[in-house]
C-alpha positions as CSV (number, residue, x, y, z in Angstrom):
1,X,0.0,0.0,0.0
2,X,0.5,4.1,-0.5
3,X,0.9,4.3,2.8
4,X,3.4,1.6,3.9
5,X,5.8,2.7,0.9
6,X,6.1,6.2,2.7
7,X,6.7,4.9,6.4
8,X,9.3,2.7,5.1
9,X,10.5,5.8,3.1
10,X,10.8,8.2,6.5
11,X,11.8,5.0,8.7
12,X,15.3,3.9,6.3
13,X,16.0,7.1,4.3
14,X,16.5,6.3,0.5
15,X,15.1,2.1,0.5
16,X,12.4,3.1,-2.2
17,X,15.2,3.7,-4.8
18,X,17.1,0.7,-2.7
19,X,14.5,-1.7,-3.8
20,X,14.0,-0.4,-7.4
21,X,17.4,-0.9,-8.0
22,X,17.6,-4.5,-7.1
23,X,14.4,-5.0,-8.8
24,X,11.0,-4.1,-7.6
25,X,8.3,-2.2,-9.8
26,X,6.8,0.8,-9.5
27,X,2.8,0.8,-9.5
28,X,0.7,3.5,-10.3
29,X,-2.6,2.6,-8.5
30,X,-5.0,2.1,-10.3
31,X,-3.6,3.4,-13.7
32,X,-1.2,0.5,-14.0
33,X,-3.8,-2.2,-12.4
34,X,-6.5,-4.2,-14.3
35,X,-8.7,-3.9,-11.3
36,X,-12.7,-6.3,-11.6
37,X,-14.4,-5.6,-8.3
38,X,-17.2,-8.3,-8.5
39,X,-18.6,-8.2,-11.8
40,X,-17.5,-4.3,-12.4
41,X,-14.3,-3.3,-14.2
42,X,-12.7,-0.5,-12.2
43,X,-11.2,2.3,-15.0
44,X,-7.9,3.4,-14.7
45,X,-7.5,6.7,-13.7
46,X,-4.0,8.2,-12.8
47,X,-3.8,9.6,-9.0
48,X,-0.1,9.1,-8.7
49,X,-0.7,7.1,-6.0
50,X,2.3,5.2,-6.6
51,X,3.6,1.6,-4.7
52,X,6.2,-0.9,-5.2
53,X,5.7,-4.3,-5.8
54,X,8.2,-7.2,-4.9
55,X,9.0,-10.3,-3.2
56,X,8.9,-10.6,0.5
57,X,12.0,-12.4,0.9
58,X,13.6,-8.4,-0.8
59,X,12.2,-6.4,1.1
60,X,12.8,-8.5,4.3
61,X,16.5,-8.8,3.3
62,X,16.8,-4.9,2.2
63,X,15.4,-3.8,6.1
64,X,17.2,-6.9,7.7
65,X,20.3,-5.3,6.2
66,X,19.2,-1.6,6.9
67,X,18.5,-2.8,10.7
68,X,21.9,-4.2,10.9
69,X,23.6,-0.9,10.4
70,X,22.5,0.2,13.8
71,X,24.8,0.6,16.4
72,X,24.1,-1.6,18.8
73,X,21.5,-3.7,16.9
74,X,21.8,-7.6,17.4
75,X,20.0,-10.3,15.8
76,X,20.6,-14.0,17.9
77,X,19.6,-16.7,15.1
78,X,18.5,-20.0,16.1
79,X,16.4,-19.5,19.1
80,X,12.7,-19.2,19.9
81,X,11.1,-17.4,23.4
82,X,9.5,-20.0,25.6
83,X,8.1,-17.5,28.6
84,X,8.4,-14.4,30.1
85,X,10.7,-13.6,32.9
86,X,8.6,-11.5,35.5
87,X,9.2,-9.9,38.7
88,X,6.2,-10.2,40.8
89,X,7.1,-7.1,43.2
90,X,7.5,-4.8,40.5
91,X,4.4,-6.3,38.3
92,X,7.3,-6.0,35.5
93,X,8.8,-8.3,32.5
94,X,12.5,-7.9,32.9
95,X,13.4,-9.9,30.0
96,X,12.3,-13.5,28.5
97,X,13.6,-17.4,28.9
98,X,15.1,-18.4,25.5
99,X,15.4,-22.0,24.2
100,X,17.8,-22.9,21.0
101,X,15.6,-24.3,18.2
102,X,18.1,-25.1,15.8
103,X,20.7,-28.2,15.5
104,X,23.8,-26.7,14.9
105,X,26.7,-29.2,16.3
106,X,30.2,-28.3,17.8
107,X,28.5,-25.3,19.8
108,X,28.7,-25.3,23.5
109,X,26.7,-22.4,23.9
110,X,23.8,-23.2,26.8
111,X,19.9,-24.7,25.6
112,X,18.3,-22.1,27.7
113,X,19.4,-18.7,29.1
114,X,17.5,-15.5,29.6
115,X,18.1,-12.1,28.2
116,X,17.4,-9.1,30.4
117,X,15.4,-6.1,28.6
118,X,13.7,-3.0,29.7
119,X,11.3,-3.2,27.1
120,X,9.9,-6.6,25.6
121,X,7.7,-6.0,22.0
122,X,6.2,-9.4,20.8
123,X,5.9,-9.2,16.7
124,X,5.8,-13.1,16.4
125,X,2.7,-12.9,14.0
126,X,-0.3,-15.3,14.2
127,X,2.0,-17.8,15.7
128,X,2.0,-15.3,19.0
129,X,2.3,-17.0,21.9
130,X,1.9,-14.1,23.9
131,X,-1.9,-14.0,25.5
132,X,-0.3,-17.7,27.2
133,X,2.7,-16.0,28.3
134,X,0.4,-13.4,30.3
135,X,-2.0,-16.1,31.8
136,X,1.3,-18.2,33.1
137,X,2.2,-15.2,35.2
138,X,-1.4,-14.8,36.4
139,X,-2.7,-12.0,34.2
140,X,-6.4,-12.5,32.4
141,X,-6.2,-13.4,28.8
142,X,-7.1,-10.8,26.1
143,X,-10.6,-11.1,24.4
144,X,-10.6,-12.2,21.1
145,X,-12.4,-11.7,18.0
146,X,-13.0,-13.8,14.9
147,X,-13.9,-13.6,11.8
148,X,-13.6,-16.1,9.2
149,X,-14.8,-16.2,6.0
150,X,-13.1,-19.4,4.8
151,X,-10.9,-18.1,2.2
152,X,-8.2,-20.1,1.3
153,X,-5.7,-18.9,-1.4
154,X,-3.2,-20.8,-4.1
155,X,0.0,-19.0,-5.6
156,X,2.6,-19.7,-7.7
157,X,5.7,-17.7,-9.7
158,X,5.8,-17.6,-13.5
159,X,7.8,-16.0,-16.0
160,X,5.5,-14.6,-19.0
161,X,5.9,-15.4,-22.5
162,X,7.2,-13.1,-24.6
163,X,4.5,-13.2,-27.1
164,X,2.2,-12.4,-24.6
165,X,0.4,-8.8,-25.3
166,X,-1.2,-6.4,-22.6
167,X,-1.3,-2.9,-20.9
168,X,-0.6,-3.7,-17.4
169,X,1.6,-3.7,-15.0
170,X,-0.4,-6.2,-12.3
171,X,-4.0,-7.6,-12.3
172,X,-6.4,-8.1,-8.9
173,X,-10.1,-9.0,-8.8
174,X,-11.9,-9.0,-6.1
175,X,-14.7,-11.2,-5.5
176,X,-18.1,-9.8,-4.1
177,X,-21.3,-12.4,-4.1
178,X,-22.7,-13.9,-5.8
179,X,-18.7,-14.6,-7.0
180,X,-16.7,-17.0,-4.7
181,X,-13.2,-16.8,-6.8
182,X,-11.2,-14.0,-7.1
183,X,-7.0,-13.9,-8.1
184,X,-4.2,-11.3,-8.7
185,X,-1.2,-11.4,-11.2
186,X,1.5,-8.8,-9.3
187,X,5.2,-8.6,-10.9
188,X,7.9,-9.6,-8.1
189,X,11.2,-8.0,-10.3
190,X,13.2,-10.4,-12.5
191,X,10.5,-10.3,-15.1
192,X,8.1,-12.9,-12.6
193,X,5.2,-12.7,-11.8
194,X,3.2,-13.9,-8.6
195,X,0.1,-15.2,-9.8
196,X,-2.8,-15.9,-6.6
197,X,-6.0,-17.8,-7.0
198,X,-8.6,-17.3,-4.1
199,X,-11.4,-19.3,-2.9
200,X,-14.4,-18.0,-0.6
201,X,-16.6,-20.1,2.0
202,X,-14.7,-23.1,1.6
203,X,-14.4,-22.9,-2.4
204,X,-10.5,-23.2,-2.6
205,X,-8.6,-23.6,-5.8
206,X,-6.7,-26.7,-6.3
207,X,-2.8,-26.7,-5.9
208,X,-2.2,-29.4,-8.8
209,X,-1.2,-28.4,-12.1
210,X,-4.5,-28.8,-14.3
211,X,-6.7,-27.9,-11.4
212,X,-5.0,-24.3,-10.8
213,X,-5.5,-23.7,-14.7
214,X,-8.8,-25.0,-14.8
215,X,-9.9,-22.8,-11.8
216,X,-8.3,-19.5,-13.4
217,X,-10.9,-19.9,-16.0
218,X,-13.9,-19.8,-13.3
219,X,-12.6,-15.9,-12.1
220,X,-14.9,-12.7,-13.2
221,X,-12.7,-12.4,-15.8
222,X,-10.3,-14.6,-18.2
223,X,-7.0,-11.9,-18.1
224,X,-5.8,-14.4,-15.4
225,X,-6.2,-17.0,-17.2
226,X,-5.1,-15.9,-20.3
227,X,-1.6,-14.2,-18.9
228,X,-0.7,-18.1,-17.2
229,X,-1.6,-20.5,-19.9
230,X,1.2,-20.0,-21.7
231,X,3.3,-18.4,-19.1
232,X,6.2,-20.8,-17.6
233,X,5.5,-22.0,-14.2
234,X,9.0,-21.1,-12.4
235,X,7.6,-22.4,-8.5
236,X,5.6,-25.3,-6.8
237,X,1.8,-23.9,-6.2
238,X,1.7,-23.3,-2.4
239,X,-1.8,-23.0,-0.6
240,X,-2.9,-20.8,2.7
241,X,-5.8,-21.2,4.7
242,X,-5.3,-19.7,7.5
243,X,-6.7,-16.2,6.5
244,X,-9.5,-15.2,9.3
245,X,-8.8,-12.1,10.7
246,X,-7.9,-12.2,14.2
247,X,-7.9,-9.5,17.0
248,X,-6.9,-9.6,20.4
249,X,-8.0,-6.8,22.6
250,X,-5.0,-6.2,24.6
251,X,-6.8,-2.2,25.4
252,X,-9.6,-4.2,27.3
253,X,-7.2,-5.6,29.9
254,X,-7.5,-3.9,33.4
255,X,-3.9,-4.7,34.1
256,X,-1.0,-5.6,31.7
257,X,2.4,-5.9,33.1
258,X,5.1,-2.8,32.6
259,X,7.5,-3.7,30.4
260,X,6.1,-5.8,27.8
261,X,3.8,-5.0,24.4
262,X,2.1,-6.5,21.5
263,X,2.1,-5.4,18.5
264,X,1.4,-6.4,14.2
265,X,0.0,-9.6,13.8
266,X,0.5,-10.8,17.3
267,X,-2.5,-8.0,18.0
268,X,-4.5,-8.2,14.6
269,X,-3.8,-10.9,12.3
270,X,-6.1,-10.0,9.1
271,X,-7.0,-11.7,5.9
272,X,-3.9,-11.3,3.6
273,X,-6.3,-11.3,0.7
274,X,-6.3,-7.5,1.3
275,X,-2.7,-6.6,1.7
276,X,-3.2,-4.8,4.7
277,X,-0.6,-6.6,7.2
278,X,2.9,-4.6,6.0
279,X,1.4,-1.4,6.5
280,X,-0.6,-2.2,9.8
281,X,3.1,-3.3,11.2
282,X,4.9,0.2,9.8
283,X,2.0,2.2,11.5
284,X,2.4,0.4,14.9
285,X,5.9,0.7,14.5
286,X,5.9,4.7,14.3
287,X,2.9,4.6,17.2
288,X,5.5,2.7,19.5
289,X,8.2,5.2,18.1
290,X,6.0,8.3,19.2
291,X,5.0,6.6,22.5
292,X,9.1,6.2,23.1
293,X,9.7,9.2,22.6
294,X,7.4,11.0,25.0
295,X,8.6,8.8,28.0
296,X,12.3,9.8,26.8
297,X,11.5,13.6,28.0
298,X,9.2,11.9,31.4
299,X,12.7,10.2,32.4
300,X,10.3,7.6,33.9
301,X,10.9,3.7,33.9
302,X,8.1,2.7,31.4
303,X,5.6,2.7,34.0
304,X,1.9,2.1,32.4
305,X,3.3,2.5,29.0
306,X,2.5,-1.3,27.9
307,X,-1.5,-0.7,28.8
308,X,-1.1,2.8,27.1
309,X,0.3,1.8,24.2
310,X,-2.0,-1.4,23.6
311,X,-5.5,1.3,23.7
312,X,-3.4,4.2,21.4
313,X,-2.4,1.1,19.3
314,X,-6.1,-0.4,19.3
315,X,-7.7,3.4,17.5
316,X,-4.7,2.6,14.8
317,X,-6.1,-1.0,14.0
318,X,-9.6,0.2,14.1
319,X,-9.8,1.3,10.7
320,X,-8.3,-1.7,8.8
321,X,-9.7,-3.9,10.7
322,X,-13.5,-2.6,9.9
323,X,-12.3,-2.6,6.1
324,X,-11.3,-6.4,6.3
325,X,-14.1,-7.9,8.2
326,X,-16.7,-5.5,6.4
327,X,-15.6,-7.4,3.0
328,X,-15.6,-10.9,5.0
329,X,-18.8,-10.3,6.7
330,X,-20.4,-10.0,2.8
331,X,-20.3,-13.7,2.6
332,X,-23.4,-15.9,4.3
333,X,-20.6,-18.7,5.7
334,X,-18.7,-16.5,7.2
335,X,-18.0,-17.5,10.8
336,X,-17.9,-15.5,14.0
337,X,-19.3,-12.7,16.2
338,X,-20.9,-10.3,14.2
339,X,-19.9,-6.4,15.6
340,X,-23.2,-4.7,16.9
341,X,-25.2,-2.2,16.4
342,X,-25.1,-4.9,13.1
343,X,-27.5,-3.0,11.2
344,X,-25.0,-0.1,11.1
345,X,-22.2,-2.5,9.6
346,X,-25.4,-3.3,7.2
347,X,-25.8,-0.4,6.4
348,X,-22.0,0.8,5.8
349,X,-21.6,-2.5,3.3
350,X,-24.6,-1.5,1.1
351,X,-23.4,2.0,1.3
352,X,-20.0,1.3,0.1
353,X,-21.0,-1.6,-2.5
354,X,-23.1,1.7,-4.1
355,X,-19.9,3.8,-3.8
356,X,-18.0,1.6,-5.9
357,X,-20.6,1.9,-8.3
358,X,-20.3,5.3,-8.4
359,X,-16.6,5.5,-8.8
360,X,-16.1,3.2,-11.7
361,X,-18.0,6.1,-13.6
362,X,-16.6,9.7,-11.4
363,X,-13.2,9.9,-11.1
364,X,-13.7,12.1,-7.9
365,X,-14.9,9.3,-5.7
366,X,-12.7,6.8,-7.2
367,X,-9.2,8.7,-5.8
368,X,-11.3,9.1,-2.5
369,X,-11.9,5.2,-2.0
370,X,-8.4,4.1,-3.3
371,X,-7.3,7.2,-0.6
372,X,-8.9,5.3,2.3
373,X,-7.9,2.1,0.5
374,X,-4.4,2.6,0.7
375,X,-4.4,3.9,4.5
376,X,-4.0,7.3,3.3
377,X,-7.3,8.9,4.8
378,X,-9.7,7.9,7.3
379,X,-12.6,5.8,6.3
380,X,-15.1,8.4,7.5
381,X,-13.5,10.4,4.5
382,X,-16.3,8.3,2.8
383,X,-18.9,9.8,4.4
384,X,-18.3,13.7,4.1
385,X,-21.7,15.3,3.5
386,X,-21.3,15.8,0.0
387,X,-19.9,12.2,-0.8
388,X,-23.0,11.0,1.1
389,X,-25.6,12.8,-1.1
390,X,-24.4,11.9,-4.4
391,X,-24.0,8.3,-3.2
392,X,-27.7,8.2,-1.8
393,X,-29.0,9.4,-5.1
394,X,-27.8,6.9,-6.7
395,X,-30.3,4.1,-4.6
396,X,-33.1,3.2,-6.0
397,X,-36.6,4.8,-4.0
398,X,-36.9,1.5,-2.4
399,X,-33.4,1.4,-1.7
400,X,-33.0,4.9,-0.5
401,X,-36.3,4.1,2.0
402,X,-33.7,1.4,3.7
403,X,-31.1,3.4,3.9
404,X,-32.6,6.6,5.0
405,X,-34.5,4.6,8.0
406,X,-31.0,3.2,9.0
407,X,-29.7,6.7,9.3
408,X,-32.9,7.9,11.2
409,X,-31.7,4.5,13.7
410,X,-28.2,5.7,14.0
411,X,-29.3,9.4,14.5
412,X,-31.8,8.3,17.6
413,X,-29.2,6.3,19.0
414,X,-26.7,8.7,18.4
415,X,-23.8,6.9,16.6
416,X,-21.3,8.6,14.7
């Protein structure tokens, strides 16, 4: 996304050039991207929103080699974190118990040993042991939230053909009911391409070599399918399933020990269908940098920052997560606890379904969604007065009548 591309820009100085040199592309969005939304084509219009698009494993090596530039930084390979060390008296972590996880021979280093910190940040991902850690040294779990819609996702790398004609740069479609298949052709560097297949409510593509070609012809559209069939397959198909999205409410807590946080997808794990995960982790990264910073001028010892920084961390997730589960919550499968008031969510999906509709023809509202889209402006940047009137008008009377007595709801009850 927009938005991750300039954090990484203001976090490591000079990387966007970094990684265009060794390789990654430079998007336009959506200029450069056959975008199908359901069944509508989305028209390219130029709003320099530019991104880059490459391989994880680049732009994990490019910051792992940025990172280790730092004075002082230290990376210890070969271990995982089995608890936290915690002084009772203090109601502080003051470090964690590390085990070795690998099998390297002729080392006499210990198994175990424990590294002291003042400030422990768990980014283990969905993996995140963390909520168990808490409970061992008798603090209440985290409440957690669910939402599933089943999706499950194939992938695999291919080089294009040469004779192979078109006038993009990368391809996504989305799907929206009654459609259960959607897929994405994004360019990685090296003249390859990363070509996804996705499956709704159980539906997933197969990972065999007729199955995936088969299924490419079942999308919205046949660019997909057209762009891989005589592509080379340079990669194995790999599948994911394990796409709900995933929040634990670390802000709820009464008490959280000093010294530790939470923070990426160890707090909100979301369905990477939507590309949301890199840029959730750089925004987290600069609200624990800003939180940092303010006890550097208290001269304190950290005291209440961890429960601090979990609620100012919770607003930051708010948004993407309501993007995310408003899309999963579209599909009649999709499992888990539905947010209440639930007629506002209803309300806020048939809202923005009309939107869309609206921008594939005004180029106005278009740049406004992909804004919000790419993290660049709040959501309620949607619902501006004007935006909400032109939208409306475009209901049908029996339509509209819905709509309008959902508003008169919210208004009585006083949501915003």
């Amino acid at each position: 996304m927009v938005r991750a591309n300039i954090i990484l820009e203001s976090l490591f100085p000079g990387i966007e050039q970094e990684l265009l040199n060794l390789g990654a592309v430079q998007i336009d969005w959506p200029k450069d991207v056959l975008i199908v939304y359901g069944s509508q084509l989305v028209p390219r219009f130029s709003f320099n929103l530019n991104t880059l698009f490459l391989g994880r494993p680049l732009l994990d090596w490019t910051i792992k080699s940025r990172l280790e530039a730092f004075k002082g930084f230290h990376i210890l390979e070969g271990h995982e974190v089995t608890e936290l060390l915690y002084d009772a008296l203090q109601k502080r972590v003051t470090g964690v118990l590390l085990c070795r996880s690998d099998n390297r021979k002729n080392d006499d280093s210990p198994s175990i040993n424990s590294l002291l910190a003042e400030l422990v940040v768990d980014t283990t991902g969905r993996a995140t042991e963390a909520h168990k850690w808490l409970a061992t040294i008798g603090y209440t779990l985290p409440k957690k939230t669910v939402v599933d819609a089943s999706i499950g996702y194939a992938s695999r790398l291919y080089q294009p053909s040469p004779e192979f004609k078109f006038d993009w740069k990368a391809v996504q479609m989305y799907p929206r009911p009654p459609y259960l298949r959607g897929g994405g052709i994004y360019p990685v560097g090296n003249n390859l391409w990363h070509v996804g297949l996705i499956g709704i409510n159980g539906d997933y593509p197969p990972t065999d070599e007729v199955g995936f070609l088969e299924f490419s012809k079942t999308l919205p559209g046949l660019e997909i399918h057209e762009a891989i069939k005589s592509a080379k397959p340079v990669s194995k198909i790999h599948s994911y399933r394990q796409t709900q999205n995933r929040l634990y409410h670390y802000e709820k807590l009464s008490q959280m020990p000093d010294g530790f946080i939470t923070l990426g997808d160890a707090v909100c794990a979301f369905n990477p269908v939507y590309g949301q995960g890199i840029t959730v982790a750089a925004l987290s990264a600069l609200t624990l940098d800003d939180l940092l910073q303010e006890e550097k001028y208290k001269k304190g010892k950290l005291t209440g920052f961890s429960i601090r920084f979990q609620k100012k961390l919770a607003k930051v997730i708010a948004h993407p997560w309501l993007l995310a589960t408003l899309e999963d919550l579209n599909w009649s499968k999709t499992k888990g606890i539905k947010p209440q008031p639930w007629f506002v969510y209803r309300l806020i999906q048939r809202y923005t379904y009309q939107l869309l509709q609206k921008a594939a023809r005004e180029p106005d509202i278009c740049q406004s969604f992909a804004e919000v889209m790419h993290m660049l402006k709040p959501t309620s940047s949607l619902f501006t007065p004007r935006m909400f009137w032109r939208v409306l008008l475009e209901l049908t009377p029996n339509k509209a009548e819905i709509v309008s007595e959902d508003i008169r709801k919210i208004t009585a009850q006083r949501l915003t």
